[in-house]
TORMARKOL-978820 format. One record per residue (C-alpha): residue number from 1; z, y, x. Coordinates in Angstrom, 3 decimals, always signed. Example, Ala and Ser with C-alpha at 12.3 -4.5 7.8 and 13.67 -1.06 7.14 Angstrom:
! residues 2
<site 1 <+7.800 -4.500 +12.300>>
<site 2 <+7.140 -1.060 +13.670>>
***
This chain:
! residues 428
<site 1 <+0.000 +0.000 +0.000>>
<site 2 <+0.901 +2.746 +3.188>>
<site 3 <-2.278 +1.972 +4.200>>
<site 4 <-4.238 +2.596 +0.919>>
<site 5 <-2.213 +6.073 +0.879>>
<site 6 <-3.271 +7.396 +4.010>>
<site 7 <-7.043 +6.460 +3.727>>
<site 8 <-7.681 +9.653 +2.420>>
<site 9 <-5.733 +11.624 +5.466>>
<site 10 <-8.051 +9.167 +8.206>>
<site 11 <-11.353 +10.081 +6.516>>
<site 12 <-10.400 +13.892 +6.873>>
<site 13 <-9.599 +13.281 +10.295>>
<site 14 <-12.711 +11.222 +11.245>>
<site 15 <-14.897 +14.031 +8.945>>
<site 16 <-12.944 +16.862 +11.542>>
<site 17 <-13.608 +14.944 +14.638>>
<site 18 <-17.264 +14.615 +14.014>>
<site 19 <-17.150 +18.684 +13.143>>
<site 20 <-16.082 +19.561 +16.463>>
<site 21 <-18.592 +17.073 +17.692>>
<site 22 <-20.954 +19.299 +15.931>>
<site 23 <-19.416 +22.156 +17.426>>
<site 24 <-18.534 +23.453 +13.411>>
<site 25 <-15.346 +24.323 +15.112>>
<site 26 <-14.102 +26.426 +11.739>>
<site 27 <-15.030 +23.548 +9.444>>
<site 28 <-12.409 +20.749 +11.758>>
<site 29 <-10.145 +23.425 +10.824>>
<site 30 <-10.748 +23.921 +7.479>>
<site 31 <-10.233 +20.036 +7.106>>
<site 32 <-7.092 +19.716 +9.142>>
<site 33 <-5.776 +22.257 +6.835>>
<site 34 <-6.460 +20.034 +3.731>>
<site 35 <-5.023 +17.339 +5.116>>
<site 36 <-1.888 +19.363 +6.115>>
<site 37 <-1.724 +20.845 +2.565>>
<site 38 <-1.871 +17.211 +0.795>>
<site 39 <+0.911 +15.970 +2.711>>
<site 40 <+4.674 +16.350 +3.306>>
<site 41 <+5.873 +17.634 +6.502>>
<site 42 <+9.433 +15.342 +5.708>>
<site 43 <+7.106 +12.384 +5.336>>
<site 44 <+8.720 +9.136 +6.254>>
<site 45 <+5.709 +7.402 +6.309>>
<site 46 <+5.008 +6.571 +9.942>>
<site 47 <+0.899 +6.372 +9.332>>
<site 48 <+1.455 +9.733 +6.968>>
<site 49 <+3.210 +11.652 +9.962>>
<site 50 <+0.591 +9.966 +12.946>>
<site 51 <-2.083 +12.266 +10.864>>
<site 52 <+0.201 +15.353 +10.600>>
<site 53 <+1.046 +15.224 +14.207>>
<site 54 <-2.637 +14.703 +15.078>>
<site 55 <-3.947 +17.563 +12.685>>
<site 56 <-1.400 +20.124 +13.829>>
<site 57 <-2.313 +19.308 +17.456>>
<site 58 <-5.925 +19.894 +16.953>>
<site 59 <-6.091 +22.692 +14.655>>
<site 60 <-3.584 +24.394 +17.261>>
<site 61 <-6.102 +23.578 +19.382>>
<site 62 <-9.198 +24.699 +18.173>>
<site 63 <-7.889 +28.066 +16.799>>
<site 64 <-7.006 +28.847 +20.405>>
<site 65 <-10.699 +28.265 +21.151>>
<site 66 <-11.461 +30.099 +18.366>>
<site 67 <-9.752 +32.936 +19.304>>
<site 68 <-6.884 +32.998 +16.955>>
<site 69 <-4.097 +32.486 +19.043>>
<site 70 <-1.196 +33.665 +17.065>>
<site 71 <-2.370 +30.976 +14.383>>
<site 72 <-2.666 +28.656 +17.145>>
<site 73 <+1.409 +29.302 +18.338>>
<site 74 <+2.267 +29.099 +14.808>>
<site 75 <+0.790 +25.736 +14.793>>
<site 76 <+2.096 +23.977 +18.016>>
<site 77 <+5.503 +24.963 +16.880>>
<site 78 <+5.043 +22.857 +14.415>>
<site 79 <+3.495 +20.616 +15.362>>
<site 80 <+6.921 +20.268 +18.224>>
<site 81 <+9.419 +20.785 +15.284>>
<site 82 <+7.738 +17.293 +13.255>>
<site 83 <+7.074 +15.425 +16.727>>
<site 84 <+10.987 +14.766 +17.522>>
<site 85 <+11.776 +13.373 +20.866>>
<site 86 <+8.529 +11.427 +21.340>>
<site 87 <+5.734 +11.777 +23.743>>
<site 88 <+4.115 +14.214 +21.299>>
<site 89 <+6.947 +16.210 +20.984>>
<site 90 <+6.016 +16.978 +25.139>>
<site 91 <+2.525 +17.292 +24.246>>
<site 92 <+3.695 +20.069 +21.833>>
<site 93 <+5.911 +21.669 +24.292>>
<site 94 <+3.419 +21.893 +27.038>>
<site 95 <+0.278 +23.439 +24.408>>
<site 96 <+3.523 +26.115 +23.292>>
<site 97 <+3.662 +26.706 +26.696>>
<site 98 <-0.100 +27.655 +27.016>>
<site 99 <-0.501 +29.417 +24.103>>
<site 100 <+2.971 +31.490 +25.266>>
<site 101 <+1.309 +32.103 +28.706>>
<site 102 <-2.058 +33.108 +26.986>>
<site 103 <+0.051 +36.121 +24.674>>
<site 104 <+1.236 +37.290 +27.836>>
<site 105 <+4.897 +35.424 +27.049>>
<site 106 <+5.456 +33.949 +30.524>>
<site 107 <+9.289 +33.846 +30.295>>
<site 108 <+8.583 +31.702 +27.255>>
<site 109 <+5.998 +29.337 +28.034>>
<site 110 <+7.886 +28.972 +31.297>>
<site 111 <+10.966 +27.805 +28.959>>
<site 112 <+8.185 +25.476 +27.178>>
<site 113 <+6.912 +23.975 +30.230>>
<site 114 <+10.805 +23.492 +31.933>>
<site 115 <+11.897 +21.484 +28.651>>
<site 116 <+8.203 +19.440 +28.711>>
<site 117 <+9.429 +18.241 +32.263>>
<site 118 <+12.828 +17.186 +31.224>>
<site 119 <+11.855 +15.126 +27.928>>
<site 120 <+9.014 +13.719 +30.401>>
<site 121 <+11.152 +12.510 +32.759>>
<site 122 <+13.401 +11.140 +30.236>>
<site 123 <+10.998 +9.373 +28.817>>
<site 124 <+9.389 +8.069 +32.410>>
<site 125 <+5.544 +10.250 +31.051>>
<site 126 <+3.845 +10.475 +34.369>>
<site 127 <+1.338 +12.595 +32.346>>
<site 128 <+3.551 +14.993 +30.553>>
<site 129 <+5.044 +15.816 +34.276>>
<site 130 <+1.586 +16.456 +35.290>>
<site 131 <+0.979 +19.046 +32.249>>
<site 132 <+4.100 +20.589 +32.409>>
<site 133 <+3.624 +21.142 +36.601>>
<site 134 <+0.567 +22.239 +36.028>>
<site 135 <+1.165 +24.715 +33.382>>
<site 136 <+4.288 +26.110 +35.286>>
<site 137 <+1.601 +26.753 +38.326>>
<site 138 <-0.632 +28.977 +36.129>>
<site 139 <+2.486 +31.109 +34.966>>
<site 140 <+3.795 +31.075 +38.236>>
<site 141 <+0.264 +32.449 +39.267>>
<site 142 <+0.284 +35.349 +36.566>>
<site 143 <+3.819 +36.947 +37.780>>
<site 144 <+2.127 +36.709 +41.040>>
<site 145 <+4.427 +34.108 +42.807>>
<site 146 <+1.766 +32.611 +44.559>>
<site 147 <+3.486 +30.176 +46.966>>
<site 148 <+5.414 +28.471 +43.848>>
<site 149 <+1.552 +28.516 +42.001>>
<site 150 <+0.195 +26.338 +44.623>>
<site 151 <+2.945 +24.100 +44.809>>
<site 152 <+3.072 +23.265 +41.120>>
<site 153 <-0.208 +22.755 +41.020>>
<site 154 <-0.842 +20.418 +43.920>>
<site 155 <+2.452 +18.279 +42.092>>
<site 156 <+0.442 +18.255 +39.321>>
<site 157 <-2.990 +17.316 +40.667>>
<site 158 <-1.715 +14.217 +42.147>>
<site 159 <-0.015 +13.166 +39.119>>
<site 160 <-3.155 +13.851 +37.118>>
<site 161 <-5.352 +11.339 +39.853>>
<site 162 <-2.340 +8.563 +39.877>>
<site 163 <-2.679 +8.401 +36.203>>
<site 164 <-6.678 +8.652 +36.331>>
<site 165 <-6.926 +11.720 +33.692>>
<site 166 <-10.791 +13.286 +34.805>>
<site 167 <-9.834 +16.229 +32.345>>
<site 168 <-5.732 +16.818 +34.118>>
<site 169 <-7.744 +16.971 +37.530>>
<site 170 <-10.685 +18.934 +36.217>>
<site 171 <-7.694 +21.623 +35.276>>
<site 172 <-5.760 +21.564 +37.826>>
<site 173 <-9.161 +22.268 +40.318>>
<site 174 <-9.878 +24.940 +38.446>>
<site 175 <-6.255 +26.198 +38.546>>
<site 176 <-5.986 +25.601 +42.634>>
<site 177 <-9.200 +27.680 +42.472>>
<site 178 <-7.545 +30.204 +40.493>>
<site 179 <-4.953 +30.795 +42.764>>
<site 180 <-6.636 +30.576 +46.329>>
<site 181 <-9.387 +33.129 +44.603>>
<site 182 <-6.236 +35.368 +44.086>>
<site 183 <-5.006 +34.979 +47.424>>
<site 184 <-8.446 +35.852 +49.033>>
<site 185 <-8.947 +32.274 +50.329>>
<site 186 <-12.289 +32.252 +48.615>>
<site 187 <-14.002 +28.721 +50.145>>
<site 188 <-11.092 +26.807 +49.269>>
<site 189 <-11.062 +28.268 +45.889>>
<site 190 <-15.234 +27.601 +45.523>>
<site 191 <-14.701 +24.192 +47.165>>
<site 192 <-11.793 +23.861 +43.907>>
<site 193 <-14.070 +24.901 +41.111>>
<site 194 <-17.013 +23.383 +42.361>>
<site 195 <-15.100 +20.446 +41.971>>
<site 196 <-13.633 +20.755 +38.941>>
<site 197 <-16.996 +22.160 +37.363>>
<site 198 <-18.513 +17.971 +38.542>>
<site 199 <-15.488 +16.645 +36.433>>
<site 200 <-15.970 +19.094 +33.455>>
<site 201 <-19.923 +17.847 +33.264>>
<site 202 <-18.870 +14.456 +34.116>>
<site 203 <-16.012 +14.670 +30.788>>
<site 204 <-18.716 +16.584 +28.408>>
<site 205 <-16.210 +19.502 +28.277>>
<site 206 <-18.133 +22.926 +27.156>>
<site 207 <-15.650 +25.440 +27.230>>
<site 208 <-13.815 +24.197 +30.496>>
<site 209 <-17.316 +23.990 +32.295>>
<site 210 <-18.054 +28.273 +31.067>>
<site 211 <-14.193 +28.906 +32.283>>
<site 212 <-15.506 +27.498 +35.827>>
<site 213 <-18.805 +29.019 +36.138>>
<site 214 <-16.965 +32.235 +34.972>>
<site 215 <-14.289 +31.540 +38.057>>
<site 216 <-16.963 +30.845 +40.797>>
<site 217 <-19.213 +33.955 +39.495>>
<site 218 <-15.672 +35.756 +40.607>>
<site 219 <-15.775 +34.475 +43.691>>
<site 220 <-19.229 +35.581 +44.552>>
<site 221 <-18.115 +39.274 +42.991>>
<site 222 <-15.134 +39.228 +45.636>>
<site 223 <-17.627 +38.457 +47.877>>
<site 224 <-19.556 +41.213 +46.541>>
<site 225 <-22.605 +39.355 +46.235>>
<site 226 <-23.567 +40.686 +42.806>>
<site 227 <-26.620 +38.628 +42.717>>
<site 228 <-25.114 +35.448 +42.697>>
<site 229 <-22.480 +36.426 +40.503>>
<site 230 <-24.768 +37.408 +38.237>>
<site 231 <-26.336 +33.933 +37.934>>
<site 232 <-23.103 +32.173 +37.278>>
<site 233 <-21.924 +34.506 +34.429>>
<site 234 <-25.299 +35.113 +32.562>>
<site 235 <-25.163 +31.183 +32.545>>
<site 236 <-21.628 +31.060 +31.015>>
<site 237 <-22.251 +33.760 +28.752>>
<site 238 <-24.968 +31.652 +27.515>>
<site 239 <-22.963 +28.418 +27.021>>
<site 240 <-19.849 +30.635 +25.766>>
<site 241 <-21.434 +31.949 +23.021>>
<site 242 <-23.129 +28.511 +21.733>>
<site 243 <-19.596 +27.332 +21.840>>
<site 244 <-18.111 +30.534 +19.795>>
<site 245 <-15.806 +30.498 +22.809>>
<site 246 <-14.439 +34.442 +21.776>>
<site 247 <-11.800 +35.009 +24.274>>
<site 248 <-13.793 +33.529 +27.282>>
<site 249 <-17.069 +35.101 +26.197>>
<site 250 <-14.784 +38.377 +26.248>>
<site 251 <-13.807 +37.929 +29.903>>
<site 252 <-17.259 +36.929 +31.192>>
<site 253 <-18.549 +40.118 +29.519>>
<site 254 <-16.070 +42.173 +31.515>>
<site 255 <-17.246 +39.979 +34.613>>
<site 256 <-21.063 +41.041 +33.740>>
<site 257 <-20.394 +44.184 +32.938>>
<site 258 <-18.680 +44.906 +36.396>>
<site 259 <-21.195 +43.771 +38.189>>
<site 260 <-24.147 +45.265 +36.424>>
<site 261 <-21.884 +48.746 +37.552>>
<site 262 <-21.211 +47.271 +41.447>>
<site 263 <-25.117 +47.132 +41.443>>
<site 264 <-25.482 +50.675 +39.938>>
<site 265 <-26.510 +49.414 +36.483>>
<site 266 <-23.527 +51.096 +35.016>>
<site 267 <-24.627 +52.130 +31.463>>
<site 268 <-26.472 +48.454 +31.160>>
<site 269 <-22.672 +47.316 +32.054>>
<site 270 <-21.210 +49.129 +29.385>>
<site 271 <-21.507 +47.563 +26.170>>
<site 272 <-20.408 +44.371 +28.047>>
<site 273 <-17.300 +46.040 +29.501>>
<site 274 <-16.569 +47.547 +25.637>>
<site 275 <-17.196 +43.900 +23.882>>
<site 276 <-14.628 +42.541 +26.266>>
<site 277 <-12.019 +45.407 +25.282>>
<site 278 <-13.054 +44.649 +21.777>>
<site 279 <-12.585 +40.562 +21.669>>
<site 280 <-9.403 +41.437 +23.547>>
<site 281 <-7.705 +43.659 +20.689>>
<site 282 <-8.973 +41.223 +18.081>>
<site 283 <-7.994 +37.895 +20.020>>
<site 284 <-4.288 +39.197 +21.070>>
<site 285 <-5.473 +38.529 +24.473>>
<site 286 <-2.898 +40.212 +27.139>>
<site 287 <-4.977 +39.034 +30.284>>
<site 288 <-7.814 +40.512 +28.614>>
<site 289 <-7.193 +43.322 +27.079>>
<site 290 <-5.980 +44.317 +30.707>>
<site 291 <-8.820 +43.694 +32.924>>
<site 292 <-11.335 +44.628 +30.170>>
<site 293 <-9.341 +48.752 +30.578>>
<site 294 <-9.325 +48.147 +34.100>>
<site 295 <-13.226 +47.521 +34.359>>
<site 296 <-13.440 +50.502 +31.384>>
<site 297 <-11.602 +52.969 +34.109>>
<site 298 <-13.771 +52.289 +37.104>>
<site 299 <-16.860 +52.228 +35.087>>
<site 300 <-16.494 +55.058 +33.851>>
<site 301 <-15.057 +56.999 +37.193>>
<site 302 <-19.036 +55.834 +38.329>>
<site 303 <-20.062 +57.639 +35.337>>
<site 304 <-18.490 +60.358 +36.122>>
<site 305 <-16.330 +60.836 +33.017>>
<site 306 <-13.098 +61.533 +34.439>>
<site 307 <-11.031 +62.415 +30.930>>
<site 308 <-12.399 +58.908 +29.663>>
<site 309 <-11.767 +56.769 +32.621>>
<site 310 <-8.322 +58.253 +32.953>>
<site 311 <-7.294 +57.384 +29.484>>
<site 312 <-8.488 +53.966 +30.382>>
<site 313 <-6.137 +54.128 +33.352>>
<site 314 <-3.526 +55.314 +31.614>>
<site 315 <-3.366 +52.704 +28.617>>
<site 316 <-3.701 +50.483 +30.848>>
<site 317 <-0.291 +51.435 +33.335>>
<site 318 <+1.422 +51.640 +29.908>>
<site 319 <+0.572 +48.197 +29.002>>
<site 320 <+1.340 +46.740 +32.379>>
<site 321 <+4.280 +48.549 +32.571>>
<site 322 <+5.749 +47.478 +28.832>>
<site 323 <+4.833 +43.696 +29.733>>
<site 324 <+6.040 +44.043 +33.972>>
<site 325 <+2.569 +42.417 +35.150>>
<site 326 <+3.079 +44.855 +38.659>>
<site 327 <-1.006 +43.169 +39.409>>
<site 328 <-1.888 +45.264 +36.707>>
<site 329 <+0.050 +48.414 +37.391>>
<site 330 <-1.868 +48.445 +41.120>>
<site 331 <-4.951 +48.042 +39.189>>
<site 332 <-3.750 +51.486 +36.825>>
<site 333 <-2.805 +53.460 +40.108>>
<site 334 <-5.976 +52.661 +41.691>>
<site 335 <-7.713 +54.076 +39.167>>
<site 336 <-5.974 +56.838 +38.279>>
<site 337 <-5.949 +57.978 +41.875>>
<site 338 <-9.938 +57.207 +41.941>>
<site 339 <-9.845 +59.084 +38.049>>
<site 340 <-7.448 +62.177 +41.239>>
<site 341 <-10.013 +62.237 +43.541>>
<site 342 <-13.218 +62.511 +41.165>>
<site 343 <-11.080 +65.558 +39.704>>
<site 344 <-10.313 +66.981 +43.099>>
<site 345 <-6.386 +66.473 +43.153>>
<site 346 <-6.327 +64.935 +47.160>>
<site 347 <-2.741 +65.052 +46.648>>
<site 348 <-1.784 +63.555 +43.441>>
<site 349 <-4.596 +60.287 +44.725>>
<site 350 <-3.113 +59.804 +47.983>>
<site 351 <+0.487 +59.847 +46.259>>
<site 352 <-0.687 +57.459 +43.209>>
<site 353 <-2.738 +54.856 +46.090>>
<site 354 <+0.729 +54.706 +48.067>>
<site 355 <+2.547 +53.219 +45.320>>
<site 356 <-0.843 +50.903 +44.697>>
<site 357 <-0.610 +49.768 +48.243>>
<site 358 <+3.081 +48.745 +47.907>>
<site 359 <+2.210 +46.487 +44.294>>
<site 360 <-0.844 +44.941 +45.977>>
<site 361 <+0.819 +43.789 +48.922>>
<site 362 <+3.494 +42.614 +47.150>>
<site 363 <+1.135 +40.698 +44.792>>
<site 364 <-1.069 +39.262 +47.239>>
<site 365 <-4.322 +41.603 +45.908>>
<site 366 <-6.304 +41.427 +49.197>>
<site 367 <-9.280 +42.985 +47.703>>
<site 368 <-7.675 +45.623 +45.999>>
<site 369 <-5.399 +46.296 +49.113>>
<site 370 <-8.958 +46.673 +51.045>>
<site 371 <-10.124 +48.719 +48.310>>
<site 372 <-7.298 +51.096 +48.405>>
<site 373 <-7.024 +51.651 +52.247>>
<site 374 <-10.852 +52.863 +52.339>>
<site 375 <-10.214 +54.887 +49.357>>
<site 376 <-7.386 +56.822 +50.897>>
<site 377 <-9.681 +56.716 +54.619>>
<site 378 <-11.792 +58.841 +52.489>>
<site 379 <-9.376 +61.554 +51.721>>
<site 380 <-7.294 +61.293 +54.780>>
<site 381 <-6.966 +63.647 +57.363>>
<site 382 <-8.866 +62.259 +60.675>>
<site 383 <-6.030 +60.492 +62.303>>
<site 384 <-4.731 +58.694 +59.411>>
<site 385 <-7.845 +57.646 +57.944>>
<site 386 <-8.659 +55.554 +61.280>>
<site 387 <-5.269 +53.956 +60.330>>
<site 388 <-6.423 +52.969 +56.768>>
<site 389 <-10.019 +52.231 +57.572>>
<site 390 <-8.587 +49.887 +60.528>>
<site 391 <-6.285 +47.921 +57.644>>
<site 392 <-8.946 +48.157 +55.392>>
<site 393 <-11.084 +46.279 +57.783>>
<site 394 <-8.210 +43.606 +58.732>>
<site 395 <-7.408 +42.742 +55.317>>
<site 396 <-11.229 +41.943 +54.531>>
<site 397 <-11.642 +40.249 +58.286>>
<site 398 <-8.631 +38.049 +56.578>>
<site 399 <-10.641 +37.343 +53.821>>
<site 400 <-13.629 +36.472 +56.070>>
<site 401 <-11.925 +34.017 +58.547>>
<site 402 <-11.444 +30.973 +56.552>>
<site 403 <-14.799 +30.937 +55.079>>
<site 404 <-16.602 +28.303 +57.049>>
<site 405 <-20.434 +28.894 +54.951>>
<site 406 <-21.549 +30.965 +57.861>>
<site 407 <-24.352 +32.684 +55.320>>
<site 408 <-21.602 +33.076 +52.239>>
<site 409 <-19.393 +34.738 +55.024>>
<site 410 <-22.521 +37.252 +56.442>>
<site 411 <-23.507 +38.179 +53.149>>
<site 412 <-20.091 +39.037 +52.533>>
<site 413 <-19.549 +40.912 +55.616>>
<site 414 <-23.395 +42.862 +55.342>>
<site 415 <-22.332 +44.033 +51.608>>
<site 416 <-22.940 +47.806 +50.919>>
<site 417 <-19.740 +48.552 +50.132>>
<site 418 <-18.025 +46.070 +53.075>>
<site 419 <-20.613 +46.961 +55.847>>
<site 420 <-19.643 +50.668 +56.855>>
<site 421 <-15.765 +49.827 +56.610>>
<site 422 <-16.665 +47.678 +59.779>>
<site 423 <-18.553 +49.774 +61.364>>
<site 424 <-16.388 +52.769 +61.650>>
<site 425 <-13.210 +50.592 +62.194>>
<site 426 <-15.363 +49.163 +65.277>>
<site 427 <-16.813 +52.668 +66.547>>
<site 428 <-12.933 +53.497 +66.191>>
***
């Protein structure tokens, strides 16, 4: 007779998996919905609460593709509070702990990811350690503790090839990747997401194979090869947008957008740089909504609008500020000292760009350090712009070194905007 009952509940879950099959992301959710709506959260029926658990998982799931990620919380907690003490209660714990991350709530998902590992080691789940690692090393990464980033996520890696999970690896790569691209160690982090773009093709995994072309088309921006860059994110805007990936497509706009400007394309590079602001405000994206006013600022600094691309600036600090990402507030003094020195205030740039320095350091922002030295070597009196010109040149000699692709690492050094750093630093 249980059987009979929950017939129903398996045919909507077999008619959502072959939905998202179909990519009709919206419709899976429309039918994990109904099935949540026909049945009783206090269920006692053990095949009754397999579906629940499974339809809350996935419709969390897919609304975070989708872009809604406060609906997406809403339904991992849940989802934990009908999953008890069982291995789905850490699979709940660990997507809270993503979604948390993803609103900018890192003290949260941190909390998420801490009681993931305990209930996984109490319950001996190699796997759930692995997830739970791994997560930790991505919020570690966003409050900039970069040493405890790598080390989570190297834990977690290992755990994710003992067990055999192709998709916990694939992550993880493209986390390691993450981090080392942070850090400035660019051919370990293109060596990481070249890898982890093989497993996402080799797994038939859309969205995580956009997220790493959009990561290495970073690393050739770093590298200020705009060209290249190009390539990777005109690609992933391609496959983002057959996918309805929102939030992604939102960050490889920015990413497009930044580089159409770097190659003096700016107003081609600004209706990509104001989608990303807009999917950011509409998706509750923190990480976003962030970079997208950062990118606004310097675009429009290029432009020549000063009023515009300090009110940019400006939102920006304020939002950085309220939610203590100190990455984020370099980012807002380097521009508003750019938005200084397009207006003529020498002083109140120089002042802004020593406070940068001190965040960027601190935060391991090589190429914004760089970026800030040969700004203030511009407006420097003669003595102390050798001094910042010299840094300037040591922090992206730093970046250089470990690159071992001797024509990735001479494009790099030959860029336009790299080139006469190392010049003068030498003639110094």
């Amino acid at each position: 007779m249980g059987t009979m009952e929950t017939t129903p509940y398996h045919q909507l879950i077999k008619q959502a998996e072959t939905a998202v099959a179909n990519q009709q992301y919206w419709q899976a959710v429309e039918l994990y919905t109904q099935l949540l709506s026909q049945t009783d959260p206090q269920t006692t029926d053990p095949a009754i609460k397999e579906c629940r658990l499974k339809a809350l998982q996935q419709r969390g799931r897919l609304l975070g593709m989708l872009g809604e990620q406060i609906a997406a919380l809403a339904a991992y907690e849940q989802y934990y509070l009908e999953a008890g003490n069982s291995q789905q209660a850490v699979d709940a714990l660990v997507r809270i702990g993503d979604q948390s991350r993803g609103l900018g709530k890192l003290n949260r998902a941190l909390e998420a990811y801490r009681e993931a590992l305990v209930l996984s080691e109490a319950l001996n789940l190699t796997i759930g350690r692995a997830q739970a690692l791994g997560g930790m090393g991505i919020a570690f990464m966003m409050m900039g503790q970069m040493e405890e980033a790598i080390n989570h996520l190297y834990k977690a890696n290992s755990l994710f090839a003992q067990t055999g999970d192709i998709i916990g690896q694939m992550k993880a790569q493209n986390r390691i990747g993450v981090v080392y691209a942070m850090h400035g160690a660019l051919d370990k982090a293109i060596t990481a997401f070249q890898a982890s773009q093989q497993l996402a093709r080799q797994a038939n995994r859309p969205l995580d194979l956009v997220m790493t072309l959009n990561n290495l088309g970073e690393c050739h921006q770093v590298l200020q090869d705009m060209e290249e860059a190009l390539k990777y994110h005109q690609e992933a805007l391609t496959l983002a947008e057959s996918g309805d990936f929102r939030i992604v497509a939102g960050d490889i706009s920015r990413n497009l957008g930044l580089e159409l400007m770097y190659s003096g394309r700016v107003q081609e590079g600004l209706p990509y740089l104001e989608r990303a602001l807009k999917i950011a405000r509409e998706t509750n994206s923190l990480e976003l909504h962030q970079t997208s006013l950062y990118a606004l600022s310097l675009a429009y600094v290029e432009l020549g609008n000063v009023e515009k691309a300090k009110e940019y600036a400006q939102a920006l600090k304020e939002l950085a500020e309220k939610e203590n990402v100190r990455a984020h507030i370099a980012e807002a003094l380097y521009a508003l000292g750019l938005c200084h020195q397009k207006a003529g205030d020498i002083n109140s740039a120089q002042e802004v760009w020593q406070q940068a320095i001190f965040l960027a350091h601190d935060t391991e922002r090589r190429t914004l350090l760089w970026q800030i030295h040969a700004a203030l070597a511009q407006i420097s009196p003669p003595s102390l712009a050798a001094v910042h010109n010299r840094i300037a040149a040591e922090v992206i000699q730093q970046i250089a070194e470990p690159i071992e692709d001797e024509t990735l690492c001479s494009r790099f050094l030959n860029a336009p905007t790299i080139k006469p750093i190392l010049q003068q630093a030498n003639a110094e």
